[in-house]
NULUM-453183 format. One line per 4 residues: number of its first residue (from 1); their letters; for each residue x, y, z of N, C-alpha, C, O. Coordinates in nm, 4 decimals. Layout:
# NULUM-453183
NUM = A = X/Y/Z/X/Y/Z/X/Y/Z/X/Y/Z ~ ...
END
This chain:
# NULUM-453183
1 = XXXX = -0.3056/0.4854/-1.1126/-0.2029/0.4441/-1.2053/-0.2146/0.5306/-1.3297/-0.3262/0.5541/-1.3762 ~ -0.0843/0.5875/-1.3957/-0.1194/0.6940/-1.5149/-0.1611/0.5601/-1.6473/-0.1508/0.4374/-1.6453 ~ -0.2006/0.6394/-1.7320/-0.2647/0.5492/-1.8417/-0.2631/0.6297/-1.9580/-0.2688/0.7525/-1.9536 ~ -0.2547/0.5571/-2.0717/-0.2742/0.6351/-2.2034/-0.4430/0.5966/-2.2753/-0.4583/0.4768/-2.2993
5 = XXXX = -0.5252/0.6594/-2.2981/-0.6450/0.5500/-2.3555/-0.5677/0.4847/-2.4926/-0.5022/0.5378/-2.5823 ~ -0.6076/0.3416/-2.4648/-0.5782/0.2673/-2.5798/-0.4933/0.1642/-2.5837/-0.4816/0.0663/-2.6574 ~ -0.4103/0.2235/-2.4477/-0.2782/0.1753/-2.4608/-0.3001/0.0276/-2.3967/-0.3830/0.0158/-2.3065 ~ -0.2341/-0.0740/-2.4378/-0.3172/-0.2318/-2.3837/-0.1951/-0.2559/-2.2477/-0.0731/-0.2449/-2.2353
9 = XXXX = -0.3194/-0.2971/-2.1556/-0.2371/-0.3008/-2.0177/-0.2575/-0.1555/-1.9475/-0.2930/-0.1641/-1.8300 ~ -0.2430/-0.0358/-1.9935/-0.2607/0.0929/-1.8669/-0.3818/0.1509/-1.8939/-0.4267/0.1985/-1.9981 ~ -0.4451/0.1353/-1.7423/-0.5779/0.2021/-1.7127/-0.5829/0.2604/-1.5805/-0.4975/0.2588/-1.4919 ~ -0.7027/0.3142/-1.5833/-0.7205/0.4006/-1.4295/-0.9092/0.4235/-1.4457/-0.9811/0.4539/-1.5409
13 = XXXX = -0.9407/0.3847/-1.2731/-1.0720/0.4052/-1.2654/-1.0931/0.4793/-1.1929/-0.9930/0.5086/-1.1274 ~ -1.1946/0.5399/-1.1622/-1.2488/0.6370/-1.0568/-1.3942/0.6166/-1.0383/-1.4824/0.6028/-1.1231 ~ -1.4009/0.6178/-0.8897/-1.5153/0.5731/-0.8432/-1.5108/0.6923/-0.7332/-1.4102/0.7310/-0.6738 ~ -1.6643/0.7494/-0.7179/-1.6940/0.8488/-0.6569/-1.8697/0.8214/-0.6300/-1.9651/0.8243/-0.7077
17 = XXXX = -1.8570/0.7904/-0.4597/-1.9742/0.7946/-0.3645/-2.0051/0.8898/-0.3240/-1.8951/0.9422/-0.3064 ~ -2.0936/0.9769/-0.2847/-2.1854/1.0551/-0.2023/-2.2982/1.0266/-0.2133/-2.3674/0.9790/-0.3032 ~ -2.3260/1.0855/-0.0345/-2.4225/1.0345/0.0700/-2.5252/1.1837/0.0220/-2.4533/1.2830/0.0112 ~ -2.6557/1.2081/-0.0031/-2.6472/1.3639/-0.0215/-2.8325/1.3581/0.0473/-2.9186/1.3223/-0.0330
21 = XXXX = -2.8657/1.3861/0.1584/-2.9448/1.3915/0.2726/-3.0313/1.2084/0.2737/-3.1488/1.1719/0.2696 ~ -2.9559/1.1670/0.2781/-3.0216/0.9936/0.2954/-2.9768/0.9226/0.1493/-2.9610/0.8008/0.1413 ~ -2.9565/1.0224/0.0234/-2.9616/0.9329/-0.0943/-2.8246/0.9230/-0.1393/-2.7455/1.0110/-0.1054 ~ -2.7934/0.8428/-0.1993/-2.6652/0.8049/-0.2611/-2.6235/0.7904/-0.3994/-2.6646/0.6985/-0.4703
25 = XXXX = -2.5401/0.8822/-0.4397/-2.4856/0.9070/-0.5985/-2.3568/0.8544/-0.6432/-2.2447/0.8880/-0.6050 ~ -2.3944/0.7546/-0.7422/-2.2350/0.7204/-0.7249/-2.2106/0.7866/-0.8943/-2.2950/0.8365/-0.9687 ~ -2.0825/0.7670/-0.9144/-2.0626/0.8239/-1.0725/-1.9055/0.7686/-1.0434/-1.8309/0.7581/-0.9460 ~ -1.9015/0.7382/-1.1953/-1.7355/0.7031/-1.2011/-1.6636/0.7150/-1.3289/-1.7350/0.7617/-1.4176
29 = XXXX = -1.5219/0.6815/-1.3708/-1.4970/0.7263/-1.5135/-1.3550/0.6106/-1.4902/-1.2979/0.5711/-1.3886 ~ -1.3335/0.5807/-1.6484/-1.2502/0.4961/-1.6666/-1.1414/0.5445/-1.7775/-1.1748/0.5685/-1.8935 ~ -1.0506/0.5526/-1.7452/-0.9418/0.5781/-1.8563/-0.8569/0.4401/-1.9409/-0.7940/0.3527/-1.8812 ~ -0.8702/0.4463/-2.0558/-0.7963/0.2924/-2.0606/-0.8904/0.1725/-2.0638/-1.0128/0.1848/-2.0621
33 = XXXX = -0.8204/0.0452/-2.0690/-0.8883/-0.0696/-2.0207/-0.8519/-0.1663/-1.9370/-0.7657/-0.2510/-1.9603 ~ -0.9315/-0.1533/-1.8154/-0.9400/-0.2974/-1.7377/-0.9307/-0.4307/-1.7609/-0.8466/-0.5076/-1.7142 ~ -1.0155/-0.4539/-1.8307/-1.0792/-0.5449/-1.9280/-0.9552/-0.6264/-2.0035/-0.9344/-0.7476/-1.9987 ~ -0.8606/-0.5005/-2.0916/-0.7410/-0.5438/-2.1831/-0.6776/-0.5849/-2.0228/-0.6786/-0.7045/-1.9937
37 = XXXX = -0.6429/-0.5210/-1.9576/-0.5117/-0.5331/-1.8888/-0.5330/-0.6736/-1.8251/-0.4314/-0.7420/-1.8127 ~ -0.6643/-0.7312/-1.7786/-0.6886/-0.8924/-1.7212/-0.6735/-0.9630/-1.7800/-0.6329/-1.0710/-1.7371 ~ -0.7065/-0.9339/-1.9595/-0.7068/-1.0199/-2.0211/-0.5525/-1.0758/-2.0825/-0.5200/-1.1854/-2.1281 ~ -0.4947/-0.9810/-2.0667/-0.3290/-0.9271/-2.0942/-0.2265/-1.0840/-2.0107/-0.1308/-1.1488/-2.0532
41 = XXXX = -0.3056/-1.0928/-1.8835/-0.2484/-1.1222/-1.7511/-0.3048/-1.2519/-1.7893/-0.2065/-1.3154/-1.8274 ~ -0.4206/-1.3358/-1.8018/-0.5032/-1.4333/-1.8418/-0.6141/-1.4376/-1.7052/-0.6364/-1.5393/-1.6396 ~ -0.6732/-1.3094/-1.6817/-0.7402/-1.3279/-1.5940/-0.8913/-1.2922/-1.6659/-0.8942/-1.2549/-1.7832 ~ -1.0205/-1.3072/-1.5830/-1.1490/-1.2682/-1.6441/-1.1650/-1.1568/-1.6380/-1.0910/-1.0895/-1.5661
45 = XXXX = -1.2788/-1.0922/-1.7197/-1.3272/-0.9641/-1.7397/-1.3543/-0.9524/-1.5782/-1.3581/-1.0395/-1.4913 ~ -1.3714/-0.8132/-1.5729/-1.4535/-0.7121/-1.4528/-1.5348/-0.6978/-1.4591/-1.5850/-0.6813/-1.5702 ~ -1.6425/-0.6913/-1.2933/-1.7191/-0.6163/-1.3342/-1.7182/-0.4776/-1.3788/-1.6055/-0.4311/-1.3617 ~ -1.8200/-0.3714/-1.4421/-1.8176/-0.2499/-1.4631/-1.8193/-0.1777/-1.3301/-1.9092/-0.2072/-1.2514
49 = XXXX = -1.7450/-0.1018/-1.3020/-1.7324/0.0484/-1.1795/-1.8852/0.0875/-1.1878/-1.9676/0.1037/-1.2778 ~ -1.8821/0.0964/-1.0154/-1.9991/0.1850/-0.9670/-2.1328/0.0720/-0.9634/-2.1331/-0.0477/-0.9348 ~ -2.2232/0.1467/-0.9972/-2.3990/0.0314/-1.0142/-2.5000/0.1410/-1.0474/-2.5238/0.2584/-1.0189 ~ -2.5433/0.0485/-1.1171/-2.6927/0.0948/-1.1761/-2.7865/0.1199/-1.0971/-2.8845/0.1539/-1.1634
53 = XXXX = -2.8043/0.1206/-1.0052/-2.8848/0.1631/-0.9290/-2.8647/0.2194/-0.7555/-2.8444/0.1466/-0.6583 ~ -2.8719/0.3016/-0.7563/-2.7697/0.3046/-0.6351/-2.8874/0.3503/-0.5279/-2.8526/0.3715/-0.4117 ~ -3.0309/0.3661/-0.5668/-3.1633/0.3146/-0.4526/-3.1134/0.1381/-0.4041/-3.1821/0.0740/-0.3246 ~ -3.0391/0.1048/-0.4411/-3.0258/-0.0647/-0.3547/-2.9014/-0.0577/-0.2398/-2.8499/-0.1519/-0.1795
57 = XXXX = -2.8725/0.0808/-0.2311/-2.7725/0.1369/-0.1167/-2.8606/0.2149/-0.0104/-2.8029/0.2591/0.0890 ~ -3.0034/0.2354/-0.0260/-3.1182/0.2714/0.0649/-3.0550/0.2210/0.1939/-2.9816/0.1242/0.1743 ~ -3.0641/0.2622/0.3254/-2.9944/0.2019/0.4542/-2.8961/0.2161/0.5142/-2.8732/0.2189/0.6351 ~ -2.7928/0.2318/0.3689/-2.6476/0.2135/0.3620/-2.5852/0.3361/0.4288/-2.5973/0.4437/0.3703
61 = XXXX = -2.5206/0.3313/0.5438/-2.4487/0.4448/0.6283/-2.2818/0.4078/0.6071/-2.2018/0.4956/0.6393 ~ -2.2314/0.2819/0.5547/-2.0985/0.2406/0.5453/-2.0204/0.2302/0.4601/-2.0775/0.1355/0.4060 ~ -1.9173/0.2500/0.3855/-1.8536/0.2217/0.2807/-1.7143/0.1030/0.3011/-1.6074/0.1478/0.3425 ~ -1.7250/-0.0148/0.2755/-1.6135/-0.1191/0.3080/-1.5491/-0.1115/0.1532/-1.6338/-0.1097/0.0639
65 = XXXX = -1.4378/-0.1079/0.1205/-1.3490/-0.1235/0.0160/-1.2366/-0.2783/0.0628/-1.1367/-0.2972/0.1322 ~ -1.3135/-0.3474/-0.0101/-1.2091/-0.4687/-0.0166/-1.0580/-0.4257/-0.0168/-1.0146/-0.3216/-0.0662 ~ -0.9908/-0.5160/0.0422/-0.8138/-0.4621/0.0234/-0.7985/-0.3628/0.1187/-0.6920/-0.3700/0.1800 ~ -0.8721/-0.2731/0.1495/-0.8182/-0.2127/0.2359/-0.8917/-0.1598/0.3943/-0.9959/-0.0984/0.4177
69 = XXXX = -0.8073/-0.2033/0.4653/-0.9091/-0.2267/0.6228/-0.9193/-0.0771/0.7066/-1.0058/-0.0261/0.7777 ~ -0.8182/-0.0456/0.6713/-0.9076/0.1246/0.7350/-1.0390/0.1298/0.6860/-1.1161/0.1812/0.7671 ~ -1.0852/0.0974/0.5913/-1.2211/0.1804/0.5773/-1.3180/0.1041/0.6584/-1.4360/0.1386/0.6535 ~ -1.2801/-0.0025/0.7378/-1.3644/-0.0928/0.8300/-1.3824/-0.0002/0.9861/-1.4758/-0.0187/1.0640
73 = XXXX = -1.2606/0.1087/1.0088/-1.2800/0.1752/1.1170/-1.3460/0.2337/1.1694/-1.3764/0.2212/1.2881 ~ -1.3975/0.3389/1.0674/-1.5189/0.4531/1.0550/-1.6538/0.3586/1.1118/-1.7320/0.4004/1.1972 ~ -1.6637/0.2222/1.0456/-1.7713/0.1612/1.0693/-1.7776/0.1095/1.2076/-1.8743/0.1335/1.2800 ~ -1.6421/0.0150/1.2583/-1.6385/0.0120/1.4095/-1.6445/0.0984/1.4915/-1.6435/0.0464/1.6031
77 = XXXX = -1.6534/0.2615/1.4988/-1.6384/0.3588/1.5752/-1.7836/0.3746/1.5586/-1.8432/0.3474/1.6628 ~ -1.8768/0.4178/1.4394/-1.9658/0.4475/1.4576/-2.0821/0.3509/1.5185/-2.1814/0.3930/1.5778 ~ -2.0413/0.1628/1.4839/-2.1641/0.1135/1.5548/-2.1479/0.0743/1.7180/-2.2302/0.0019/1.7740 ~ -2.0489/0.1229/1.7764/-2.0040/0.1202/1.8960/-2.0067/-0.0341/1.9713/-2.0327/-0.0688/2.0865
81 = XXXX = -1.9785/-0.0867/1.8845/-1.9292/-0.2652/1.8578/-1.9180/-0.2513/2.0396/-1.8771/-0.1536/2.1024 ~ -1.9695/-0.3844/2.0953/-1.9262/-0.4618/2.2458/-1.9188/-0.5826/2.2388/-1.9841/-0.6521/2.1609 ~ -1.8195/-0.6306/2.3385/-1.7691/-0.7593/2.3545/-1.9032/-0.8378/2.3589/-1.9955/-0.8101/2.4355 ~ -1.9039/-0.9445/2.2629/-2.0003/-1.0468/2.2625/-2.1083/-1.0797/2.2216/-2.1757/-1.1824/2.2298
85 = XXXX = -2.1303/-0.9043/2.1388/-2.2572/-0.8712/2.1244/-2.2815/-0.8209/1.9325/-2.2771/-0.7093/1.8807 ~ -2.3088/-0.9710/1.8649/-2.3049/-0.9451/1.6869/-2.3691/-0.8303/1.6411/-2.4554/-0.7769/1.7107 ~ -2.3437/-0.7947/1.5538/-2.4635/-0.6617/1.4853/-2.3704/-0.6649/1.3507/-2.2519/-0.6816/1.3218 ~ -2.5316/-0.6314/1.2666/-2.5071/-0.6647/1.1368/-2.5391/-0.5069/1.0882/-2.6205/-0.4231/1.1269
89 = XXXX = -2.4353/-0.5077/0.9849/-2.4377/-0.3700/0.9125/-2.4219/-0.3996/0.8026/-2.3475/-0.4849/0.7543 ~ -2.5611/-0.2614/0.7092/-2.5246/-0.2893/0.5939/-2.4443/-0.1884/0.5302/-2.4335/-0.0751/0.5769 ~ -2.3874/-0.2269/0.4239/-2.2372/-0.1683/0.3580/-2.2845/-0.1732/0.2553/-2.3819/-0.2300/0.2060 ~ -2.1488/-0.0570/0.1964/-2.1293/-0.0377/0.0275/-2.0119/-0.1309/0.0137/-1.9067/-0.1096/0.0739
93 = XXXX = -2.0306/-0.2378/-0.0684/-1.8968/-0.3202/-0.0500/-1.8357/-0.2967/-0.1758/-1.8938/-0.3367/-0.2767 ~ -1.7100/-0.2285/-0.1862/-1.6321/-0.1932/-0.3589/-1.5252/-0.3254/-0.3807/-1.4481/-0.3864/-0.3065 ~ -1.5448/-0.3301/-0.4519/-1.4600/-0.4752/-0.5081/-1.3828/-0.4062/-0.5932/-1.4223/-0.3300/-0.6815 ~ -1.2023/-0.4509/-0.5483/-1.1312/-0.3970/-0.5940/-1.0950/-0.5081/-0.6661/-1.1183/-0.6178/-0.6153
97 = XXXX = -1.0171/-0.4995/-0.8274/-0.9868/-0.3895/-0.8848/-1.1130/-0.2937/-0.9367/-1.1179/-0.1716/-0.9217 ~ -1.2050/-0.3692/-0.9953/-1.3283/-0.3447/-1.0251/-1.3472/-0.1903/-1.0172/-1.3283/-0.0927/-1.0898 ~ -1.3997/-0.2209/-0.8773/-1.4416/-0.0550/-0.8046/-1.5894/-0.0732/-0.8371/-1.6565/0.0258/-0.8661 ~ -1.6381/-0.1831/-0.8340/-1.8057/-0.2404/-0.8877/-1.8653/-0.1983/-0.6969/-1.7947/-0.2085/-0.5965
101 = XXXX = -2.0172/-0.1509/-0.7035/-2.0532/-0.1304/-0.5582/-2.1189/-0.2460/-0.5138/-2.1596/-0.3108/-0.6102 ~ -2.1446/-0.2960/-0.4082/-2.2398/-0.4230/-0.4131/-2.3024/-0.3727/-0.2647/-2.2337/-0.3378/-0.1686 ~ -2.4317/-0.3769/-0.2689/-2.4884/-0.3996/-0.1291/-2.4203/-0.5126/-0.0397/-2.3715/-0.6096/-0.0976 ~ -2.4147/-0.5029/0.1096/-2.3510/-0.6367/0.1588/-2.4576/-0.5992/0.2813/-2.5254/-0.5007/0.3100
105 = XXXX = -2.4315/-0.7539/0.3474/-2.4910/-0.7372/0.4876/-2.3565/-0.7908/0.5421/-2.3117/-0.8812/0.4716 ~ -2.2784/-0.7576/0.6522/-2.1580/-0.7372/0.7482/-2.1974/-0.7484/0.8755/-2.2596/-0.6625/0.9381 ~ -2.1437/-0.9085/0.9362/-2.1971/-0.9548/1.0985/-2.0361/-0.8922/1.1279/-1.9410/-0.8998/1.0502 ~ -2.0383/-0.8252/1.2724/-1.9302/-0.7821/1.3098/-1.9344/-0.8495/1.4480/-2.0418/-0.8609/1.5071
109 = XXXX = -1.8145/-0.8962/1.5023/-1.8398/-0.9742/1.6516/-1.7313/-0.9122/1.7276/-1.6171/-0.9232/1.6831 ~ -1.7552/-0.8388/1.8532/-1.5764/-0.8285/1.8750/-1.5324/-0.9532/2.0023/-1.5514/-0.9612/2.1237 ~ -1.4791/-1.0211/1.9206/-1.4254/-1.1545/2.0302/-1.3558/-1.1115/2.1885/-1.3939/-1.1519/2.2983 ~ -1.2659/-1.0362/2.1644/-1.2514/-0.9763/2.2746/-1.2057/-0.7981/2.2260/-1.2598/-0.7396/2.1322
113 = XXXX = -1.0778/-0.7266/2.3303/-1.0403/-0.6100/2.3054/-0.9575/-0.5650/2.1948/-0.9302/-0.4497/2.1613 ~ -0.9037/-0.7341/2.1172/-0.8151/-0.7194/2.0129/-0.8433/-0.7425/1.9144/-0.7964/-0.6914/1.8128 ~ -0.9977/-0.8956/1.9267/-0.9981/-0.9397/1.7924/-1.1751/-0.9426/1.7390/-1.2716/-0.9706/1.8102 ~ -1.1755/-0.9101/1.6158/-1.3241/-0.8843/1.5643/-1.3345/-0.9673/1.4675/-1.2394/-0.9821/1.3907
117 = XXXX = -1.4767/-1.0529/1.4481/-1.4841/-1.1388/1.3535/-1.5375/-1.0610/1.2473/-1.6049/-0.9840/1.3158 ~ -1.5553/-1.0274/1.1391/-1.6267/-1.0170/1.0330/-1.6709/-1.0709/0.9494/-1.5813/-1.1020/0.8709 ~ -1.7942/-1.1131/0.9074/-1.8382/-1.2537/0.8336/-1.9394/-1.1609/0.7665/-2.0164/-1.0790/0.8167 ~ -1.9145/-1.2021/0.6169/-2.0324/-1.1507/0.5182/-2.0266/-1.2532/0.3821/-1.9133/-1.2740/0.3388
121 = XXXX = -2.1286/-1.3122/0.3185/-2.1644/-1.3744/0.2380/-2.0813/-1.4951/0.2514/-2.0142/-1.5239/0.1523 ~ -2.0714/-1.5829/0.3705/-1.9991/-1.7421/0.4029/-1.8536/-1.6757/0.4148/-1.7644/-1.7551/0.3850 ~ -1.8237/-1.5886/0.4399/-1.6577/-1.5103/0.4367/-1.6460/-1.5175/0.5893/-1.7490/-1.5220/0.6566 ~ -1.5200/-1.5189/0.6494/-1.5128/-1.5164/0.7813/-1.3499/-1.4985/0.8003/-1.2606/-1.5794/0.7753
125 = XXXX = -1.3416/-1.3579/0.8556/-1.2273/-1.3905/0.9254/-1.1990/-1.2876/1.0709/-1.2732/-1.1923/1.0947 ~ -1.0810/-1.3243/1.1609/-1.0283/-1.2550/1.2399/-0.9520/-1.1745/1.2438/-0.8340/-1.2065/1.2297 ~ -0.9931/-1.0171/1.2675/-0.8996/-0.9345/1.2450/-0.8355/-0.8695/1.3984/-0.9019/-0.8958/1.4987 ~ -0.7501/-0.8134/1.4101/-0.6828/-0.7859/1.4772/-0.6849/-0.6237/1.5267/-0.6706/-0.5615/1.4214
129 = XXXX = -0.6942/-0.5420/1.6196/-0.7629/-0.4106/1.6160/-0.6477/-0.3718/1.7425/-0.5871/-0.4333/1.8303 ~ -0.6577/-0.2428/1.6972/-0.5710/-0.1464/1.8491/-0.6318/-0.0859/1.9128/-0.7382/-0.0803/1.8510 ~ -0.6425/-0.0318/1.9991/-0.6912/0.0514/2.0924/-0.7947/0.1630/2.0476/-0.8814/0.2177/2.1157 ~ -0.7625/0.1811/1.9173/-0.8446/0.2492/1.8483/-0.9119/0.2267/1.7348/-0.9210/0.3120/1.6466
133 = XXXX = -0.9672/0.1039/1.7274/-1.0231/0.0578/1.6170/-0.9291/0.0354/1.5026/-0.9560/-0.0450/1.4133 ~ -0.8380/0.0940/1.5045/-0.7723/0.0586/1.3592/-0.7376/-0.0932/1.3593/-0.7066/-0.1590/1.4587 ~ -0.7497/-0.1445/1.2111/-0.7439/-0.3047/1.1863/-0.5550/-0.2843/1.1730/-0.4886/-0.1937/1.1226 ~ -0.5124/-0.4172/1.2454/-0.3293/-0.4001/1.2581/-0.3237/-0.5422/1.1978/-0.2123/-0.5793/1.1606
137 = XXXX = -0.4142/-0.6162/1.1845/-0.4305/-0.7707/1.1227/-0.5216/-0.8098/1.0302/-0.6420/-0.8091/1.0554 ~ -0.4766/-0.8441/0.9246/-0.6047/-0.8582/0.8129/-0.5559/-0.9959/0.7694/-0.4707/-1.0046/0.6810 ~ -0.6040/-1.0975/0.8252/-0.5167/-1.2212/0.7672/-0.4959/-1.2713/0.6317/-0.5945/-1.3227/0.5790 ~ -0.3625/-1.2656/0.5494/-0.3976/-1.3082/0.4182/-0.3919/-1.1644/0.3310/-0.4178/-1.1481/0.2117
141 = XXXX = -0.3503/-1.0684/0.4283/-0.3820/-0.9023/0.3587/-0.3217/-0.8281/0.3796/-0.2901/-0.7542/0.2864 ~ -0.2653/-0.8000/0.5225/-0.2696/-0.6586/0.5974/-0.2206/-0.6968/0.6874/-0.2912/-0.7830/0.7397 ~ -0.0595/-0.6652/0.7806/-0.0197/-0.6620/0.9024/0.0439/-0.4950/0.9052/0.0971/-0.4350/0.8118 ~ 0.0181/-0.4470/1.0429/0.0438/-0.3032/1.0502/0.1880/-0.3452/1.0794/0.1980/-0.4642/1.1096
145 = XX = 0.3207/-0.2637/1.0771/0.4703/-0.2755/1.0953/0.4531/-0.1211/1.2393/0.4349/-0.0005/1.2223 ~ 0.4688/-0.1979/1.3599/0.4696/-0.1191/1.4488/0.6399/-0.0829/1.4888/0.6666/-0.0031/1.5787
END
């Protein structure tokens, strides 16, 4: 979103991950305020973009961005998910608007050829998948228009 600094209500964040031989760098920059624009709306502060420590992403091979379910694909392709069979992955979970990183642990189930549970921190839902992993159902989020 373009932004002026200062201007109350327009901001823009940037959040930037790399993986760089096992370790992970995050860095980010904010134009504007977040902060004004929630408070503008009557919503609460944010957290701050990115994390202080980004050794608590040690493990971490995944990047999940709330809001948006493609980035769940990369992760179903690479843990080669089977019918019936849970496995837990851990993730970079970005909380949008935020863009804050959070370690997560992510149970993935695939119910059958269409539908995958994903459950992380008491969260649970059924998503809907094509032939190629891509999510076409995000309930509450996301329907693909075929």
């Amino acid at each position: 979103m373009p932004s002026r600094p200062g201007s109350r209500g327009l901001w823009s964040r940037e959040l930037h991950l790399r993986r760089d031989g096992g370790e992970w760098h995050v860095s980010t920059h904010e134009t504007g305020s977040l902060d004004d624009a929630l408070a503008a709306s009557g919503h609460p502060q944010a957290p701050l973009p990115g994390m202080d420590d980004p050794d608590r992403l040690t493990g971490v091979l995944d990047v999940h961005a709330a809001t948006v379910p493609m980035t769940l694909t990369p992760m179903l392709h690479r843990t080669g998910l089977a019918l019936g069979h849970p496995i837990e992955v851990n993730a970079a979970y970005i909380l949008v608007p935020s863009l804050a990183v959070i370690p997560r642990v992510e149970t993935l189930t695939m119910v059958d050829q269409h539908t995958i549970n994903l459950g992380m921190d008491g969260y649970c839902a059924a998503l809907e998948i094509d032939a190629d992993r891509m999510v076409t159902h995000y309930p509450g989020l996301v329907r693909r228009l075929d």
